[in-house]
MMTF fields as JSON, N, C-alpha, C and O atoms, coordinates in Angstrom:
{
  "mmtfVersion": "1.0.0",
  "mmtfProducer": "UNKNOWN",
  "numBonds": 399,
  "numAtoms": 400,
  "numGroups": 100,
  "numChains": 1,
  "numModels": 1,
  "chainsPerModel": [1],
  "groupsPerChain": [100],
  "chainIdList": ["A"],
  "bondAtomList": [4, 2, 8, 6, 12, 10, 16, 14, 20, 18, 24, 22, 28, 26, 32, 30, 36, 34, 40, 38, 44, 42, 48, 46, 52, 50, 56, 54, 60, 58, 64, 62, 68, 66, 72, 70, 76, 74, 80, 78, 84, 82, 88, 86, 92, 90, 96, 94, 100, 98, 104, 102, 108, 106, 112, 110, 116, 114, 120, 118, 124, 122, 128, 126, 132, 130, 136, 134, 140, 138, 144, 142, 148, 146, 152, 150, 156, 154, 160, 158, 164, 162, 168, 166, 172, 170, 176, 174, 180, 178, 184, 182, 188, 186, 192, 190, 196, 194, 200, 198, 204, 202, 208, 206, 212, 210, 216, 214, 220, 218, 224, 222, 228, 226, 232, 230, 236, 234, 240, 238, 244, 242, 248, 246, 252, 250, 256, 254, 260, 258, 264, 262, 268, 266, 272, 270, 276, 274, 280, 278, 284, 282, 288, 286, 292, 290, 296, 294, 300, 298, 304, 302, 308, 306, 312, 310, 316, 314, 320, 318, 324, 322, 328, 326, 332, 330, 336, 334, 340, 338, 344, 342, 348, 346, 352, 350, 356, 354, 360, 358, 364, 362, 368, 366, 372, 370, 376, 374, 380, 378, 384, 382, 388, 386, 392, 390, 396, 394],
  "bondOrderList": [1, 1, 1, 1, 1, 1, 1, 1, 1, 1, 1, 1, 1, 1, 1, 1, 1, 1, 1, 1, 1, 1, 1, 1, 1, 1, 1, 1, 1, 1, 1, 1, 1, 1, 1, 1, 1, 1, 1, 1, 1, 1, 1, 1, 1, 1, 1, 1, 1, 1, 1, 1, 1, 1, 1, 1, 1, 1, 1, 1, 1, 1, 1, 1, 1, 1, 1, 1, 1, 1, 1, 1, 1, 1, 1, 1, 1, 1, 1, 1, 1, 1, 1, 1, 1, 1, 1, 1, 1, 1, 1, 1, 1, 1, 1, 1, 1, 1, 1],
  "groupList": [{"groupName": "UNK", "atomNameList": ["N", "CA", "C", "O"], "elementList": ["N", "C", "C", "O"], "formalChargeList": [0, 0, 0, 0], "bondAtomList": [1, 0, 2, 1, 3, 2], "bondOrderList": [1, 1, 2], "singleLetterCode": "X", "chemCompType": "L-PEPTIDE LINKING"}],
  "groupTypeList": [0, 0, 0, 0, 0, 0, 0, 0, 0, 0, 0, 0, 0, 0, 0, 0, 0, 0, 0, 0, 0, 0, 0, 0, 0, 0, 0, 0, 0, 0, 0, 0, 0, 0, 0, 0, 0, 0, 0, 0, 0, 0, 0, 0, 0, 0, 0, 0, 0, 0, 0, 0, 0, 0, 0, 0, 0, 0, 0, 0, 0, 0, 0, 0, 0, 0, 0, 0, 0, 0, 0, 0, 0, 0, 0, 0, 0, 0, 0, 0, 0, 0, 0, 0, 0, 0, 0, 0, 0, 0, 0, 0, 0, 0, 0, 0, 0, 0, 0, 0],
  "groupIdList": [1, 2, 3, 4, 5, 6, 7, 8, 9, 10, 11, 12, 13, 14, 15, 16, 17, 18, 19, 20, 21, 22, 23, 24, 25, 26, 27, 28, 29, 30, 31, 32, 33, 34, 35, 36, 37, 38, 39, 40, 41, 42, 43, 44, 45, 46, 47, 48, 49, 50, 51, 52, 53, 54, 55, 56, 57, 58, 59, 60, 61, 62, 63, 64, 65, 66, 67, 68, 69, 70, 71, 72, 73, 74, 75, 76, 77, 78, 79, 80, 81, 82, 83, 84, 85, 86, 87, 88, 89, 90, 91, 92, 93, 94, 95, 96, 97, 98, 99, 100],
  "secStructList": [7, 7, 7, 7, 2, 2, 2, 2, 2, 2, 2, 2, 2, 2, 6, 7, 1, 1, 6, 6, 7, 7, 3, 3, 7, 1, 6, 6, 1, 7, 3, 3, 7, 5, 6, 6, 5, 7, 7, 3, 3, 3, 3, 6, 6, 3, 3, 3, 3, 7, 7, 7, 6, 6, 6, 6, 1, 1, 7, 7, 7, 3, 3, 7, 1, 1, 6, 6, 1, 7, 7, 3, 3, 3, 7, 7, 7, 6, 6, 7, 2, 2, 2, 2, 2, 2, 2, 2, 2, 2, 6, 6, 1, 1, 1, 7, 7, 6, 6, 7],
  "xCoordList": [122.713, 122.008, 120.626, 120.006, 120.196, 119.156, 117.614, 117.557, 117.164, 115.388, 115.417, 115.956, 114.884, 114.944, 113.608, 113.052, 113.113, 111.815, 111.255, 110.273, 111.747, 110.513, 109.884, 108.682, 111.052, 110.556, 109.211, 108.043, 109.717, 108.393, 107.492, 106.559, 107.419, 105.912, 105.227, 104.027, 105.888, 105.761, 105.106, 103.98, 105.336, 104.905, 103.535, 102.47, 103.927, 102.3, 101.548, 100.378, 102.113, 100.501, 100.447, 99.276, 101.102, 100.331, 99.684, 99.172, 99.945, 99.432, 98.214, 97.968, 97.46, 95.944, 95.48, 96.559, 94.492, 93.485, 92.957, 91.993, 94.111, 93.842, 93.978, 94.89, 92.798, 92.874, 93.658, 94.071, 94.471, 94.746, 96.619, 97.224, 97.043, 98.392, 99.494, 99.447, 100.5, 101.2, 102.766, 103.219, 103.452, 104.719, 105.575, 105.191, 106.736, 107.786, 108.945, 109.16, 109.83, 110.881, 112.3, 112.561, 112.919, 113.739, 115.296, 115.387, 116.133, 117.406, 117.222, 117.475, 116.805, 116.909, 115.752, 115.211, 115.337, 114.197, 112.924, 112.663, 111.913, 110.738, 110.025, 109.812, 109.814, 108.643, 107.375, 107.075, 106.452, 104.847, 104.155, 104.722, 102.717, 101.682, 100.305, 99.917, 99.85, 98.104, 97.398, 97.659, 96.796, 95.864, 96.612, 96.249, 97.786, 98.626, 99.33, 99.829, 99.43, 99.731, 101.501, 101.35, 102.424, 103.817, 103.656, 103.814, 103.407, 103.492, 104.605, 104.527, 105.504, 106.617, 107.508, 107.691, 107.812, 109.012, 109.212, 109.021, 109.958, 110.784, 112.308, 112.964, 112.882, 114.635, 115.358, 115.329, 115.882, 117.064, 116.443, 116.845, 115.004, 114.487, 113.563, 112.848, 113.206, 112.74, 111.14, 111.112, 110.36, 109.028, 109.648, 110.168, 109.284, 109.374, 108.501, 108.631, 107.513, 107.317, 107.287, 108.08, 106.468, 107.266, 106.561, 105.409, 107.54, 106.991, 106.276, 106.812, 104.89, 104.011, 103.316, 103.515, 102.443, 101.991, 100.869, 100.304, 100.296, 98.988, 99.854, 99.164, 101.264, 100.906, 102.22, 102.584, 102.669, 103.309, 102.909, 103.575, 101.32, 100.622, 101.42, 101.422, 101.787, 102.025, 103.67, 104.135, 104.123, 105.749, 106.791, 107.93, 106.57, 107.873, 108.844, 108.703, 110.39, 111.164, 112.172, 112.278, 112.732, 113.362, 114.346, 115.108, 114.481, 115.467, 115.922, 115.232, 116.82, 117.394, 116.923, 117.2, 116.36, 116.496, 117.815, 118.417, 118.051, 119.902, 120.662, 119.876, 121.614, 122.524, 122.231, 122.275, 121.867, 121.306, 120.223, 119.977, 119.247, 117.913, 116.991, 117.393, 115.955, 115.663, 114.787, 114.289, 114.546, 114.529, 113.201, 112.657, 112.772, 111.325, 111.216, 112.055, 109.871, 109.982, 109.265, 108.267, 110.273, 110.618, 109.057, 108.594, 108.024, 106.676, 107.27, 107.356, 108.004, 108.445, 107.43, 107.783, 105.917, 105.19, 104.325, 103.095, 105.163, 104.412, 103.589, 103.193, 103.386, 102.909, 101.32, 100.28, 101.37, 99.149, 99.073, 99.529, 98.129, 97.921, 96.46, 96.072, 95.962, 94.913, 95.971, 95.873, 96.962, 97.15, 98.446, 98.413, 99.149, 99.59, 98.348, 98.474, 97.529, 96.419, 95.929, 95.383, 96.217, 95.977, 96.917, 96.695, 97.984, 99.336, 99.496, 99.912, 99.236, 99.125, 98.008, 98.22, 96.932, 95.428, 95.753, 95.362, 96.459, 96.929, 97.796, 97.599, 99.153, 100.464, 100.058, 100.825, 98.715, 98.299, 97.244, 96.342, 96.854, 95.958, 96.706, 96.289, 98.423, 98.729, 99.533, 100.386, 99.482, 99.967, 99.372, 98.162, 99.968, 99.422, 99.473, 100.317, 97.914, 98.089, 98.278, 97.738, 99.129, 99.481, 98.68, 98.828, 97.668, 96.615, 95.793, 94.918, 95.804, 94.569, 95.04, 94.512],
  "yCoordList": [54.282, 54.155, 53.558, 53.948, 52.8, 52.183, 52.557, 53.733, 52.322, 53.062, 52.451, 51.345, 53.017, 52.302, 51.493, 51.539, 50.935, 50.279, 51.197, 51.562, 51.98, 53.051, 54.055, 54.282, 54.665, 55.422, 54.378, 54.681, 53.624, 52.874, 53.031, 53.738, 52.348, 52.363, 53.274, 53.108, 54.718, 55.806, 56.28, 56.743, 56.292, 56.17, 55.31, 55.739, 54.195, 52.95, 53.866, 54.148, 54.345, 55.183, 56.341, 56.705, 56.983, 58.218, 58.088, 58.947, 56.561, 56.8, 55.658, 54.874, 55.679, 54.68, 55.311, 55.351, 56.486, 56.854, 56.069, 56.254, 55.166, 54.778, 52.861, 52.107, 52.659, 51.086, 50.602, 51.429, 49.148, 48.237, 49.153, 49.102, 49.842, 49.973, 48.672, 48.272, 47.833, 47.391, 47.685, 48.209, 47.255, 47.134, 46.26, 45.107, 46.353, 44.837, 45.575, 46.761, 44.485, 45.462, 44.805, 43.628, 45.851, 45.597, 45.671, 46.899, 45.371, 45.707, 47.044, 48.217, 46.64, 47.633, 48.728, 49.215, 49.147, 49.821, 49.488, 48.523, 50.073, 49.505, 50.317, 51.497, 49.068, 49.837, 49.865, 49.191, 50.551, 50.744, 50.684, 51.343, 50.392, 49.76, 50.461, 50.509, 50.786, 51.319, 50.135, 50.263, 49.354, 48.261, 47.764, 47.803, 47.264, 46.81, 47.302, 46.595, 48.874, 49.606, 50.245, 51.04, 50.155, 50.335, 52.345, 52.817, 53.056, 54.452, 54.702, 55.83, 54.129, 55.098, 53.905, 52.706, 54.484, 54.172, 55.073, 56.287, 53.6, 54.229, 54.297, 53.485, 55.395, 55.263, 56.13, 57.325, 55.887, 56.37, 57.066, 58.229, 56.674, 57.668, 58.504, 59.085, 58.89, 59.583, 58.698, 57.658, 59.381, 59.099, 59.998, 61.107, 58.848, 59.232, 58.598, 57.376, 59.18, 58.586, 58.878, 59.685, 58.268, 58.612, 59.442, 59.76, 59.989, 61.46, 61.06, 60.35, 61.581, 61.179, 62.599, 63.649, 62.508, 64.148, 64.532, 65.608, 63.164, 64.048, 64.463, 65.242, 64.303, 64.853, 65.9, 66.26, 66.198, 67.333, 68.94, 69.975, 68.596, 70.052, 70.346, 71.259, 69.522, 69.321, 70.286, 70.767, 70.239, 71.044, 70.245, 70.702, 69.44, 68.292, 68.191, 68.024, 68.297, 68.357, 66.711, 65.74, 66.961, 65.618, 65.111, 65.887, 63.838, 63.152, 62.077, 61.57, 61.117, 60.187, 58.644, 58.281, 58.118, 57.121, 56.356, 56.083, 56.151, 55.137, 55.52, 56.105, 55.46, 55.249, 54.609, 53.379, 55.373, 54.889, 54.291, 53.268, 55.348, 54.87, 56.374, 57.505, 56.181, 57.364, 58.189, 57.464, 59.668, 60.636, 60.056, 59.276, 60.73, 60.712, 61.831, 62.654, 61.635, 62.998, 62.974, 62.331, 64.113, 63.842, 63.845, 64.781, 63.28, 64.103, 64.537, 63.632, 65.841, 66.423, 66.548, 66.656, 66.418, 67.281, 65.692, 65.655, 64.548, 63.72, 63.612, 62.538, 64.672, 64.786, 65.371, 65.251, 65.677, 65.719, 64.905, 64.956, 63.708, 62.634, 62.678, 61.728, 63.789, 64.494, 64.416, 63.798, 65.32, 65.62, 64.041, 63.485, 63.59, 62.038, 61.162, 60.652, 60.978, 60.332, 61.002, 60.349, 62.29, 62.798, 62.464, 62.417, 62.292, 62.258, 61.165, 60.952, 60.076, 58.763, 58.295, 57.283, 58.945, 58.58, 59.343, 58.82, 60.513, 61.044, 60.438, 60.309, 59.999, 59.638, 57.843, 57.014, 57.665, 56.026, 56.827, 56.03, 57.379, 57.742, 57.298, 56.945, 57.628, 57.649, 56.43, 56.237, 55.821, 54.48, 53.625, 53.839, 52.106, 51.274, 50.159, 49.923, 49.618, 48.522, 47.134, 46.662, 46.624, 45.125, 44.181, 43.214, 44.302, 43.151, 43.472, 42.624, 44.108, 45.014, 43.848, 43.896],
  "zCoordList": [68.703, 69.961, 69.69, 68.7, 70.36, 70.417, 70.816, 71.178, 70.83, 71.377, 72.726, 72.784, 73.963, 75.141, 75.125, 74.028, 75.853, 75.986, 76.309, 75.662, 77.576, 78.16, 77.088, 76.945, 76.29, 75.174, 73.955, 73.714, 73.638, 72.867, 73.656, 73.273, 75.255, 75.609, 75.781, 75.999, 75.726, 76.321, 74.626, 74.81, 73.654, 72.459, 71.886, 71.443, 72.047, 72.304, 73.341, 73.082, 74.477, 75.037, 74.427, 74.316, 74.04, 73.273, 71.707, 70.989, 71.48, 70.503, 70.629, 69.712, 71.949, 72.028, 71.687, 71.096, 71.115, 70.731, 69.131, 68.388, 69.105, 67.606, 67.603, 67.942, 67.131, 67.423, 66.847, 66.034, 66.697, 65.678, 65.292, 64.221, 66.516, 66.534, 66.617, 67.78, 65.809, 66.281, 65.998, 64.981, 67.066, 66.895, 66.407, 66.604, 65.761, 66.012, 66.115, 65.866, 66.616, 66.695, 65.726, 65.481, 65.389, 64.104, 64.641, 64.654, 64.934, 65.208, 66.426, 66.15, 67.593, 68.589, 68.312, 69.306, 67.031, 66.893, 66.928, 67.647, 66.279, 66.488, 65.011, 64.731, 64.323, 63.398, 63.767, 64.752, 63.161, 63.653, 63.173, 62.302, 62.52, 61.989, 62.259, 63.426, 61.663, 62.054, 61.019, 59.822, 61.301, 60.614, 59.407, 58.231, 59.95, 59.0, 57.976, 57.1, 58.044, 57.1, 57.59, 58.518, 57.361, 57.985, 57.727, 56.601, 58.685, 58.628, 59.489, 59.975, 59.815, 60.804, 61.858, 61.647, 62.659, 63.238, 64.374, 64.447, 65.909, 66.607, 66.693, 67.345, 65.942, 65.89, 66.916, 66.621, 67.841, 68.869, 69.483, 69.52, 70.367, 70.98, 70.285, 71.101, 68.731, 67.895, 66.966, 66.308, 67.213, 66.306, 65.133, 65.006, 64.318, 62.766, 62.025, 61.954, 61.365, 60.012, 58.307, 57.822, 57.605, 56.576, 56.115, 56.413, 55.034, 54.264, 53.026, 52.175, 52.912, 52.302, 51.804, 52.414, 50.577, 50.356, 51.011, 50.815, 52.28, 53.03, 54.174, 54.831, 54.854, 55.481, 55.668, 56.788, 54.825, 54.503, 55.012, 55.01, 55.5, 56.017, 57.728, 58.554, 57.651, 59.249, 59.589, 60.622, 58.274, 58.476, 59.295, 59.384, 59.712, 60.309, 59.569, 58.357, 60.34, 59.687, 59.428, 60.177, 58.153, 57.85, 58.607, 59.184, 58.718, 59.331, 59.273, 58.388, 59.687, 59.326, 60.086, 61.23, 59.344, 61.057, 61.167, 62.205, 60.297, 60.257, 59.034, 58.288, 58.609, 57.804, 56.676, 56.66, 55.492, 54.187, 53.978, 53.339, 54.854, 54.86, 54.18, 54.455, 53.441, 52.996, 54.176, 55.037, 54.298, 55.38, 55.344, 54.563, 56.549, 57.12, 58.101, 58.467, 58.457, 59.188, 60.582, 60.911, 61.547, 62.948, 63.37, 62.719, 64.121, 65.266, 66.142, 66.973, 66.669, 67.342, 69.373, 70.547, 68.455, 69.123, 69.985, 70.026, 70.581, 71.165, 72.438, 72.892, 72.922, 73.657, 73.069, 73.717, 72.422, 72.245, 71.302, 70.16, 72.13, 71.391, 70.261, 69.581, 70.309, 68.907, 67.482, 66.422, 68.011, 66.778, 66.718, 65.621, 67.436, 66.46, 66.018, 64.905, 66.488, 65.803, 64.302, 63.412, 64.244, 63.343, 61.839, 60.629, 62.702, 61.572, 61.269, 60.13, 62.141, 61.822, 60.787, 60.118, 60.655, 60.146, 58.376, 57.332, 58.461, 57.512, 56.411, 55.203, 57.465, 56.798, 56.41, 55.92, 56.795, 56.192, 54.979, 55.237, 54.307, 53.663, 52.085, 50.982, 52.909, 50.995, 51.21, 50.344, 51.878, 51.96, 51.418, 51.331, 50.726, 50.283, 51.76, 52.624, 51.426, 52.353, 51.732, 50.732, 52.522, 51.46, 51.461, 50.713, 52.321, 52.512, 51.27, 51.093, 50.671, 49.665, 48.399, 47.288]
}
């Protein structure tokens, strides 16, 4: 199943508190970007990003986004847009950026 549009945009607004968000979209999904840095994903309706050791404090549980893809983990909680800004700002900390 696919990500609907409404669900992405509905995602892009909860996650404005944070500049320099972009999207593209990949086979019906949508990967996601904070200043060029790839932290996550929209798969089947589901915010996911990836599991990283900053933000492991958070307790999100693992999940799949497709079929032989390695787990990541669910933001269950999209509706307070504090704390996805938080997880987003986090789960880029241990990320490499490729522009670097």
């Amino acid at each position: 199943m696919a990500t609907s549009k409404e669900y992405k945009n509905f995602i892009l607004e909860q996650l404005d508190l944070l500049n320099n968000i972009t999207c593209r979209s990949m086979m019906g999904e949508f990967l996601l970007y904070y200043k060029d840095i790839l932290f996550g994903g929209i798969y089947d309706d589901r915010l996911l990003v990836k599991i990283v050791e900053t933000n492991k404090k958070y307790n999100m549980q693992e999940q799949m986004p497709y079929e032989s893809a390695k787990p990541m983990y669910l933001v269950d909680d999209v509706d307070d847009k504090e704390l996805l800004k938080e997880i987003v700002v986090e789960t880029c900390k241990s990320l490499p950026n490729k522009k670097d």
